[in-house]
MARDOTOR-167851 format. One record per residue (C-alpha): x, y, z; residue in one letter; residue number from 1. Coordinates in steps of 0.001 Angstrom, whole numbers, m for minus. Example, Ala and Ser with C-alpha at 12.3 -4.5 7.8 and 13.67 -1.06 7.14 Angstrom:
# residues 2
+---------+---------+---------+------+-----+
!      c1 !      c2 !      c3 ! code ! pos !
+---------+---------+---------+------+-----+
!   12300 !   m4500 !    7800 !    a !   1 !
!   13670 !   m1060 !    7140 !    s !   2 !
+---------+---------+---------+------+-----+
END
This chain:
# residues 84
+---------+---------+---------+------+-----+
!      c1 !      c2 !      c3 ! code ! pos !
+---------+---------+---------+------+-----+
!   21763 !   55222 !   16361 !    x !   1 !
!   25315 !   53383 !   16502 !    x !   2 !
!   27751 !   53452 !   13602 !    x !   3 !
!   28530 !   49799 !   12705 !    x !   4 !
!   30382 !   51783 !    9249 !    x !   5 !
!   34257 !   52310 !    9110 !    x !   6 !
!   36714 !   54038 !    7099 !    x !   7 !
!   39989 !   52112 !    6360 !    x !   8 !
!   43075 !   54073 !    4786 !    x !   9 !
!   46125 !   53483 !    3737 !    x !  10 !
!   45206 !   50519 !    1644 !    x !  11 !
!   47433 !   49596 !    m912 !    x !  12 !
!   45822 !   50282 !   m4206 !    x !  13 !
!   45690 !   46633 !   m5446 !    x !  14 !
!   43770 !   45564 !   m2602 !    x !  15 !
!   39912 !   45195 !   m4156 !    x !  16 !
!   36198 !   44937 !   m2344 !    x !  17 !
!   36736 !   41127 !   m1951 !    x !  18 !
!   39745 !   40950 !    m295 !    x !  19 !
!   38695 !   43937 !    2011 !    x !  20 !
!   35220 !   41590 !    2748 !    x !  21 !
!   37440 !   38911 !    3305 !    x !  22 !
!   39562 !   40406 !    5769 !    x !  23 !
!   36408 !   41927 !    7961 !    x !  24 !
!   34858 !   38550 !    7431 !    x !  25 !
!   37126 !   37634 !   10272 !    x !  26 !
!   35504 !   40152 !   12862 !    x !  27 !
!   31932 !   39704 !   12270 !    x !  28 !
!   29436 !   40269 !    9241 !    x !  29 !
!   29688 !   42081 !    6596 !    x !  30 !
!   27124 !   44187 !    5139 !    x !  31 !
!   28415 !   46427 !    2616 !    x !  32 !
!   31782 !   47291 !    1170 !    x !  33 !
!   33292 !   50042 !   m1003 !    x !  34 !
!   36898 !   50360 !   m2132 !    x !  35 !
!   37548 !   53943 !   m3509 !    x !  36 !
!   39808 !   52874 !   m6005 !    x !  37 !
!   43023 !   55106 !   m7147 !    x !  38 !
!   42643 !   56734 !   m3694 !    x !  39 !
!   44146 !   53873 !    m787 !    x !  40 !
!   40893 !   53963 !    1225 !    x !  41 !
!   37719 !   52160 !    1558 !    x !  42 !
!   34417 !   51961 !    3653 !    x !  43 !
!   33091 !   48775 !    5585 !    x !  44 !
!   30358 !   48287 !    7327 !    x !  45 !
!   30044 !   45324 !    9807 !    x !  46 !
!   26155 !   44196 !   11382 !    x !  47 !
!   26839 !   45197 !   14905 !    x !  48 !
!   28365 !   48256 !   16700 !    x !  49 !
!   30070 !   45709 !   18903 !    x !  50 !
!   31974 !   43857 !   15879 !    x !  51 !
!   32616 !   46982 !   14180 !    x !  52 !
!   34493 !   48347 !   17479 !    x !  53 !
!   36587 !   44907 !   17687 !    x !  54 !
!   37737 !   45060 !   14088 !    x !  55 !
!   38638 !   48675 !   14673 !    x !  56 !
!   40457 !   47560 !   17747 !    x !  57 !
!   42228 !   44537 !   16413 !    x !  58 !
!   43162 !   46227 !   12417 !    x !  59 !
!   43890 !   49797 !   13216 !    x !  60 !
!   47459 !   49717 !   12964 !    x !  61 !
!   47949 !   46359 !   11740 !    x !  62 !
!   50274 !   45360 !    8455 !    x !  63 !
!   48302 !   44431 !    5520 !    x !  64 !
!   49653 !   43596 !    2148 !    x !  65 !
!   52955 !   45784 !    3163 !    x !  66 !
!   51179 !   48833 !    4610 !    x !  67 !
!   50162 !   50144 !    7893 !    x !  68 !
!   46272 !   50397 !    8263 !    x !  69 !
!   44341 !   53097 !    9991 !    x !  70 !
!   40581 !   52172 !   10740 !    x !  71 !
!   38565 !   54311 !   12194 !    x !  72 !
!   34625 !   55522 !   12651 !    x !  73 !
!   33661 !   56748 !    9226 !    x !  74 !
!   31862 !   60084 !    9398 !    x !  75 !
!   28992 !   60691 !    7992 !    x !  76 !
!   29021 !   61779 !    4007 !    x !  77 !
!   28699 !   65323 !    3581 !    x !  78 !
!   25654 !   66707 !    1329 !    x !  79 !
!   27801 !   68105 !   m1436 !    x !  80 !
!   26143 !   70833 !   m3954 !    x !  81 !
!   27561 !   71359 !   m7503 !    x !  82 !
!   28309 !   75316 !   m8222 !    x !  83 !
!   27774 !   75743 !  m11882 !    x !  84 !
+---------+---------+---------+------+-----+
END
């Protein structure tokens, strides 16, 4: 299975889930995303493969609000166990 899902860093810290929709929005539809807040990254995840590759293509190293982005693939989340 394709990856349609994509990590974004080096958000500024104001930037919210809407605006992050709304800039996607522009590259194809979006189905889900998260802003990590306090932390300058967030998750998107666009319908196809195909749109997800252009927006990587056309925002990965574009300026938003004042900062540089990086998009990339996101990886897969990591099953993480608690150590009591």
């Amino acid at each position: 299975m394709q990856n349609s899902k994509l990590y974004v860093g080096n958000l500024d810290y104001a930037v919210d889930e809407t605006e992050l929709k709304d800039l996607f929005a522009n590259y194809g539809t979006v189905k889900y995303v998260k802003v990590i807040e306090g932390k300058g990254f967030g998750f998107v995840e666009l319908e196809t493969q195909a749109e997800a590759e252009n927006a990587k293509k056309e925002l990965n190293g574009s300026e938003y609000k004042g900062r540089t982005l990086r998009v990339d693939n996101a990886r897969p989340q990591k099953n993480r166990t608690r150590k009591y």
